[in-house]
BADRENNU-662406 format. One record per atom (N, C-alpha, C, O): x, y, z. Coordinates in steps of 0.1 Angstrom, whole numbers, plus 5000, padded with zeros to 4 digits. Layout:
XYZ ...
//
This chain:
643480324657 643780184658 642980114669 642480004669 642980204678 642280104690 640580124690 639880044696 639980244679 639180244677 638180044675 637279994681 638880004667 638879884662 638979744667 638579634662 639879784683 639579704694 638379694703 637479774703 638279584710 637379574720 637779564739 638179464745 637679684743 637779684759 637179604766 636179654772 637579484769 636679474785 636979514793 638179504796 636179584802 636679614817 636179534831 634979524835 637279464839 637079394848 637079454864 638179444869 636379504869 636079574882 635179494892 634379404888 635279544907 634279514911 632879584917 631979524923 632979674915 632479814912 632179914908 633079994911 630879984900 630380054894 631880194895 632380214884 632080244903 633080284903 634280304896 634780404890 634980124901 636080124893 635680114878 636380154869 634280044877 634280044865 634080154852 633980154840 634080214857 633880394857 635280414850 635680424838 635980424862 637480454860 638580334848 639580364842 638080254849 638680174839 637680244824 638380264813 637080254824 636080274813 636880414806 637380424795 636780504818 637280674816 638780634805 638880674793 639880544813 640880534810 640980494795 641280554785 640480364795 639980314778 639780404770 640680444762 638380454771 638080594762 639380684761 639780714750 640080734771 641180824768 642080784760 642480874752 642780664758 642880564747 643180584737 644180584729 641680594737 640580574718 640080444718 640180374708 639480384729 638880284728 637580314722 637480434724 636480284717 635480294711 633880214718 632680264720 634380104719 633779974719 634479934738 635679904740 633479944748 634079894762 632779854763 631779904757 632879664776 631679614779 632579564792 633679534793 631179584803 631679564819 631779424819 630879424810 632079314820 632379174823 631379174836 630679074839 631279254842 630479244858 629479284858 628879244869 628479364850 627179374847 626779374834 625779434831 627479314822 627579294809 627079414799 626579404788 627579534809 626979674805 627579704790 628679674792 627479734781 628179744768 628079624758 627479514759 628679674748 628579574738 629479434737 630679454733 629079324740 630079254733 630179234720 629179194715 631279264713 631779184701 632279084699 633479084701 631578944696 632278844696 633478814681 634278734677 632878944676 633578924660 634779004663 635678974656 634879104672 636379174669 637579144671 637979184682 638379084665 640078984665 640379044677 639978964686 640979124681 641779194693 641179234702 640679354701 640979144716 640379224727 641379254738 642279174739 641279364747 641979414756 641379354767 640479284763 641579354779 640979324793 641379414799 642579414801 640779514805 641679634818 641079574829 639879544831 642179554837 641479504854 641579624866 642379714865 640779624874 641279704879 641679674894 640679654902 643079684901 643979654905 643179614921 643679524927 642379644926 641279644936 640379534936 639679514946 640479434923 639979304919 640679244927 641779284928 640179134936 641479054945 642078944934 641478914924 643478894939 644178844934 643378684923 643578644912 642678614935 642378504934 641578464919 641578374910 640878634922 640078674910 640378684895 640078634884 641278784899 642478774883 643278694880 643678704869 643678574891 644178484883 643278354873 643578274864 642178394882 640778264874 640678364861 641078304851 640278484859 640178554849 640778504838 640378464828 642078514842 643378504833 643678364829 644178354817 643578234835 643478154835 642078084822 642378024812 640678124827 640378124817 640278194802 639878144792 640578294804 641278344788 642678314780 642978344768 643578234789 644978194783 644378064778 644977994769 643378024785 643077864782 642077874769 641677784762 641777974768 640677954751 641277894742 642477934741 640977804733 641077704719 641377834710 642377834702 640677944711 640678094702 641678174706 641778224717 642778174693 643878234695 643578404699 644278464707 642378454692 642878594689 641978604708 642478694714 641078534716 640778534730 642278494737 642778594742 643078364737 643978344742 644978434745 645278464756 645578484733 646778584734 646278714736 646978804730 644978784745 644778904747 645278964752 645478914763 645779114752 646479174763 645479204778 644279224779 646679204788 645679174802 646579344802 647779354803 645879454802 646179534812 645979554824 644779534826 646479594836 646579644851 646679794851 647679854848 645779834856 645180004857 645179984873 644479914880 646480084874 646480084894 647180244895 647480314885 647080264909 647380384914 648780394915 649380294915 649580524914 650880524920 651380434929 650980434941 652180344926 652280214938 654280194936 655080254929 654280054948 656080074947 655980004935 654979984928 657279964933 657479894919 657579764920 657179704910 657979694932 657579574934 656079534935 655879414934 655079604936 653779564931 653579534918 652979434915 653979624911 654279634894 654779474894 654079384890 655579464896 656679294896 655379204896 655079144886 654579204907 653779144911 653179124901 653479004896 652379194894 651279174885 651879134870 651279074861 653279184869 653979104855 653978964857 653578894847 654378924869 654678734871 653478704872 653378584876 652178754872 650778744870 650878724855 649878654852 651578754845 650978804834 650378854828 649578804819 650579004830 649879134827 650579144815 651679084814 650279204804 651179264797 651579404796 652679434791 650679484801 651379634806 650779644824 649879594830 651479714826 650979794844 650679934841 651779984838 649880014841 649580124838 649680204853 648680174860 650380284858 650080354871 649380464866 649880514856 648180534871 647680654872 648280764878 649280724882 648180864880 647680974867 648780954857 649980944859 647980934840 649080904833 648581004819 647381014815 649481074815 648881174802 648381094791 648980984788 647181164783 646581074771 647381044765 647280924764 648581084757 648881014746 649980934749 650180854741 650880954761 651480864772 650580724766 650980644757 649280704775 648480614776 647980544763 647480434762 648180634754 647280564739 648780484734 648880374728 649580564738 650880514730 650880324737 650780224730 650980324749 651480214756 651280104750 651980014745 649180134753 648179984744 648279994734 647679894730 648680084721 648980074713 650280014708 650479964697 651180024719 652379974717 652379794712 653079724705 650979744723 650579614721 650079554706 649979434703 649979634699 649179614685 650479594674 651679594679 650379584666 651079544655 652479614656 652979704650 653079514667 654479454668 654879324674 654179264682 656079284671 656079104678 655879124696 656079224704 655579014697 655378994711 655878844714 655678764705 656478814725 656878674728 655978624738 655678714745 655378524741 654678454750 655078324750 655078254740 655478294765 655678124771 654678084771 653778154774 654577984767 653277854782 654377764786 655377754778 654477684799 654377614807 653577524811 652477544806 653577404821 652377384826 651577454829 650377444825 651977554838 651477614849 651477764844 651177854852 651877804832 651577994828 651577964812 652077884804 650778074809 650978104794 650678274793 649778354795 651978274789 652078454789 653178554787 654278504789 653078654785 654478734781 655578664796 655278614806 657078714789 657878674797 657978724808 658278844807 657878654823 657778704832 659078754839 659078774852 660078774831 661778794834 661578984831 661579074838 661278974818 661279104813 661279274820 661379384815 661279234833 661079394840 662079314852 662579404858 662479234856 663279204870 664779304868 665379314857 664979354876 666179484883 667079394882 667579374871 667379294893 668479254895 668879144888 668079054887 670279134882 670979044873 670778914877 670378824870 671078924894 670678724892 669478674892 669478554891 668178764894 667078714889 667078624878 666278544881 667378604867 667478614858 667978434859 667178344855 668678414862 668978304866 668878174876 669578074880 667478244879 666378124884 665878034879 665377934885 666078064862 665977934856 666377814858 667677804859 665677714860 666377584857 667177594843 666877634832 668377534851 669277564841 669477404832 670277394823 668677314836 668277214825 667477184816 667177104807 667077334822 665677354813 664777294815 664877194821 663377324809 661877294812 661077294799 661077384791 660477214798 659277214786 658777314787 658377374797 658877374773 658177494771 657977534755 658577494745 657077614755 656477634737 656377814740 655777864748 657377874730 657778034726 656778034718 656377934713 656178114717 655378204703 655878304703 656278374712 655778334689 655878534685 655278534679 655278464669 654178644682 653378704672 652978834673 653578904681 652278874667 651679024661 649879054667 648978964668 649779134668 648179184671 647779294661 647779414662 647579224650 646479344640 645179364646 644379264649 644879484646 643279534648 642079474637 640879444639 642679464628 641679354613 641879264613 640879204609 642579194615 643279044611 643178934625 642978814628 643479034632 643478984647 645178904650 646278944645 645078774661 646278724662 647178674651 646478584646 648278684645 649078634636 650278554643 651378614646 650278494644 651778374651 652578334643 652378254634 653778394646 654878394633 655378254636 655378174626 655878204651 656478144655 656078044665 655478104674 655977944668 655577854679 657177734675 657377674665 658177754688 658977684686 658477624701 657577684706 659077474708 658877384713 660277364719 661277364712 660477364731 661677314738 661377224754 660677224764 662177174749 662077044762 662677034774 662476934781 
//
Protein backbone atom coordinates (compact mmCIF):
# COMPACT_ATOMS: atom_id res chain seq x y z
CA UNK A 1 0.00 0.00 0.00
CA UNK A 2 2.64 2.45 0.76
CA UNK A 3 4.32 1.21 -2.18
CA UNK A 4 1.92 3.66 -3.91
CA UNK A 5 2.63 6.60 -1.70
CA UNK A 6 5.05 9.39 -2.03
CA UNK A 7 7.69 10.14 0.89
CA UNK A 8 9.03 13.38 1.30
CA UNK A 9 11.74 13.70 3.58
CA UNK A 10 12.37 16.90 5.43
CA UNK A 11 15.95 17.08 7.14
CA UNK A 12 18.60 19.37 7.50
CA UNK A 13 21.24 17.17 6.69
CA UNK A 14 22.54 14.57 4.45
CA UNK A 15 22.49 12.52 7.37
CA UNK A 16 19.23 12.94 8.79
CA UNK A 17 18.21 12.60 5.48
CA UNK A 18 19.60 9.28 5.31
CA UNK A 19 17.82 8.20 8.38
CA UNK A 20 14.47 9.48 7.44
CA UNK A 21 14.90 7.81 4.05
CA UNK A 22 16.28 4.32 5.84
CA UNK A 23 12.92 4.60 7.93
CA UNK A 24 10.52 5.18 4.85
CA UNK A 25 12.03 2.33 2.99
CA UNK A 26 11.54 0.08 6.05
CA UNK A 27 7.94 1.00 5.65
CA UNK A 28 7.56 -0.01 2.06
CA UNK A 29 7.90 3.29 0.88
CA UNK A 30 9.00 3.11 -2.71
CA UNK A 31 9.08 6.52 -4.07
CA UNK A 32 11.18 9.10 -1.34
CA UNK A 33 12.44 12.76 -2.61
CA UNK A 34 14.72 15.11 -0.19
CA UNK A 35 12.69 18.53 -0.11
CA UNK A 36 16.41 19.91 0.82
CA UNK A 37 18.38 18.87 -2.13
CA UNK A 38 15.37 17.71 -4.42
CA UNK A 39 17.28 14.34 -4.44
CA UNK A 40 14.54 11.84 -5.71
CA UNK A 41 11.63 11.83 -7.60
CA UNK A 42 8.85 14.01 -7.29
CA UNK A 43 5.44 12.86 -8.14
CA UNK A 44 3.26 15.49 -8.72
CA UNK A 45 0.55 12.93 -9.75
CA UNK A 46 0.61 10.63 -6.67
CA UNK A 47 -2.88 11.38 -4.42
CA UNK A 48 -1.18 10.57 -1.02
CA UNK A 49 1.99 12.15 0.13
CA UNK A 50 3.66 11.57 3.48
CA UNK A 51 6.14 14.27 4.87
CA UNK A 52 8.78 12.59 7.51
CA UNK A 53 10.52 15.42 9.31
CA UNK A 54 13.11 14.94 11.12
CA UNK A 55 12.82 16.07 14.74
CA UNK A 56 16.46 18.04 14.55
CA UNK A 57 14.59 20.51 11.88
CA UNK A 58 14.08 23.62 14.29
CA UNK A 59 10.78 24.35 15.22
CA UNK A 60 10.27 27.66 13.35
CA UNK A 61 11.00 25.50 10.35
CA UNK A 62 8.37 22.92 10.65
CA UNK A 63 5.88 25.08 11.42
CA UNK A 64 6.36 27.26 7.87
CA UNK A 65 6.53 23.68 6.40
CA UNK A 66 3.36 22.76 7.75
CA UNK A 67 1.76 25.88 7.36
CA UNK A 68 2.44 25.85 3.80
CA UNK A 69 1.11 22.42 3.04
CA UNK A 70 -2.24 22.87 5.27
CA UNK A 71 -2.67 25.96 3.26
CA UNK A 72 -2.73 24.22 -0.44
CA UNK A 73 -6.18 24.82 -2.51
CA UNK A 74 -5.07 20.72 -3.19
CA UNK A 75 -6.87 18.57 -0.96
CA UNK A 76 -4.93 15.36 -1.51
CA UNK A 77 -1.40 18.20 -0.60
CA UNK A 78 -3.49 19.77 2.23
CA UNK A 79 -4.65 16.85 4.29
CA UNK A 80 -1.03 15.03 4.08
CA UNK A 81 0.18 13.17 6.93
CA UNK A 82 3.10 15.16 8.73
CA UNK A 83 5.14 12.38 10.36
CA UNK A 84 7.85 13.11 13.27
CA UNK A 85 10.77 10.55 13.29
CA UNK A 86 12.63 11.37 16.73
CA UNK A 87 14.74 9.53 19.19
CA UNK A 88 13.58 7.90 22.45
CA UNK A 89 12.42 11.21 24.09
CA UNK A 90 9.95 12.14 27.22
CA UNK A 91 6.48 12.16 26.30
CA UNK A 92 5.82 15.62 26.77
CA UNK A 93 7.99 16.28 23.62
CA UNK A 94 5.72 13.89 21.82
CA UNK A 95 2.71 16.41 23.14
CA UNK A 96 4.75 18.96 21.66
CA UNK A 97 4.83 17.89 18.16
CA UNK A 98 0.96 16.64 18.28
CA UNK A 99 -0.28 20.48 19.11
CA UNK A 100 2.12 21.08 16.11
CA UNK A 101 0.07 18.82 14.14
CA UNK A 102 1.84 15.83 13.45
CA UNK A 103 -0.20 13.06 12.77
CA UNK A 104 1.97 10.32 14.14
CA UNK A 105 5.30 10.72 16.47
CA UNK A 106 7.38 7.88 15.63
CA UNK A 107 10.20 7.29 18.47
CA UNK A 108 13.17 5.24 17.26
CA UNK A 109 14.42 2.23 17.47
CA UNK A 110 11.02 0.98 16.32
CA UNK A 111 10.52 -2.73 14.64
CA UNK A 112 9.57 -2.91 10.79
CA UNK A 113 6.21 -3.98 10.85
CA UNK A 114 5.55 -1.98 14.16
CA UNK A 115 6.50 0.93 11.78
CA UNK A 116 4.69 -0.19 8.39
CA UNK A 117 1.62 -0.76 10.52
CA UNK A 118 1.50 2.88 12.02
CA UNK A 119 1.73 4.90 8.46
CA UNK A 120 -0.31 2.54 7.29
CA UNK A 121 -2.65 2.97 9.95
CA UNK A 122 -2.94 6.64 8.18
CA UNK A 123 -4.30 5.24 4.84
CA UNK A 124 -7.76 4.05 4.29
CA UNK A 125 -9.46 4.85 7.54
CA UNK A 126 -11.42 7.99 8.75
CA UNK A 127 -9.47 10.66 10.10
CA UNK A 128 -10.84 13.93 11.80
CA UNK A 129 -9.12 17.30 11.03
CA UNK A 130 -10.01 20.87 12.56
CA UNK A 131 -9.13 24.22 10.94
CA UNK A 132 -9.37 27.22 12.94
CA UNK A 133 -7.95 30.47 12.16
CA UNK A 134 -4.89 29.77 13.33
CA UNK A 135 -4.53 25.42 12.79
CA UNK A 136 -5.70 23.02 10.44
CA UNK A 137 -5.04 19.57 11.55
CA UNK A 138 -5.75 16.29 13.36
CA UNK A 139 -7.15 16.96 16.86
CA UNK A 140 -4.76 18.30 18.96
CA UNK A 141 -6.65 16.91 22.28
CA UNK A 142 -6.20 13.38 21.14
CA UNK A 143 -3.03 12.15 23.24
CA UNK A 144 -3.44 14.81 26.44
CA UNK A 145 -3.17 12.42 29.94
CA UNK A 146 -4.90 14.59 32.06
CA UNK A 147 -8.78 14.85 32.14
CA UNK A 148 -8.96 18.63 32.63
CA UNK A 149 -6.89 19.25 29.63
CA UNK A 150 -9.57 18.58 27.85
CA UNK A 151 -11.48 21.32 28.99
CA UNK A 152 -9.60 24.17 27.77
CA UNK A 153 -11.94 24.59 25.34
CA UNK A 154 -13.82 27.65 25.19
CA UNK A 155 -16.70 26.50 26.26
CA UNK A 156 -18.69 28.94 23.91
CA UNK A 157 -17.18 27.68 21.46
CA UNK A 158 -15.18 28.81 18.43
CA UNK A 159 -15.56 28.86 14.62
CA UNK A 160 -14.49 25.93 13.39
CA UNK A 161 -14.95 23.41 10.21
CA UNK A 162 -14.59 19.22 11.20
CA UNK A 163 -13.74 17.11 8.25
CA UNK A 164 -13.61 13.30 8.07
CA UNK A 165 -12.04 11.75 5.60
CA UNK A 166 -10.18 8.75 4.24
CA UNK A 167 -6.60 8.45 2.48
CA UNK A 168 -6.73 5.97 -0.48
CA UNK A 169 -3.36 5.22 -2.13
CA UNK A 170 -5.37 5.48 -5.81
CA UNK A 171 -7.99 7.78 -5.30
CA UNK A 172 -6.16 9.91 -2.97
CA UNK A 173 -8.11 12.38 -0.37
CA UNK A 174 -11.93 11.45 0.00
CA UNK A 175 -13.83 13.88 2.54
CA UNK A 176 -16.86 12.28 3.86
CA UNK A 177 -17.67 15.15 6.01
CA UNK A 178 -16.96 18.94 6.24
CA UNK A 179 -19.41 20.13 9.05
CA UNK A 180 -19.08 24.05 10.05
CA UNK A 181 -19.56 25.30 13.69
CA UNK A 182 -19.60 28.70 14.98
Amino acid sequence: MLQKCQAYLIGKTPTQIAELRRVAQRAGFTNCADLLTGEGTIDANCPVRFFFVHFRVADEEILSTMAAVRGSTDDNTRFSPFVMIIDDCDYEIILKYIRYGFDDVISLPEKADILAHRIESLLRTEHTYFETRTYFGPDRRRLEISPDIGDRRNSSGSKHTRYRFTRDPEAGILIMQRLHAA
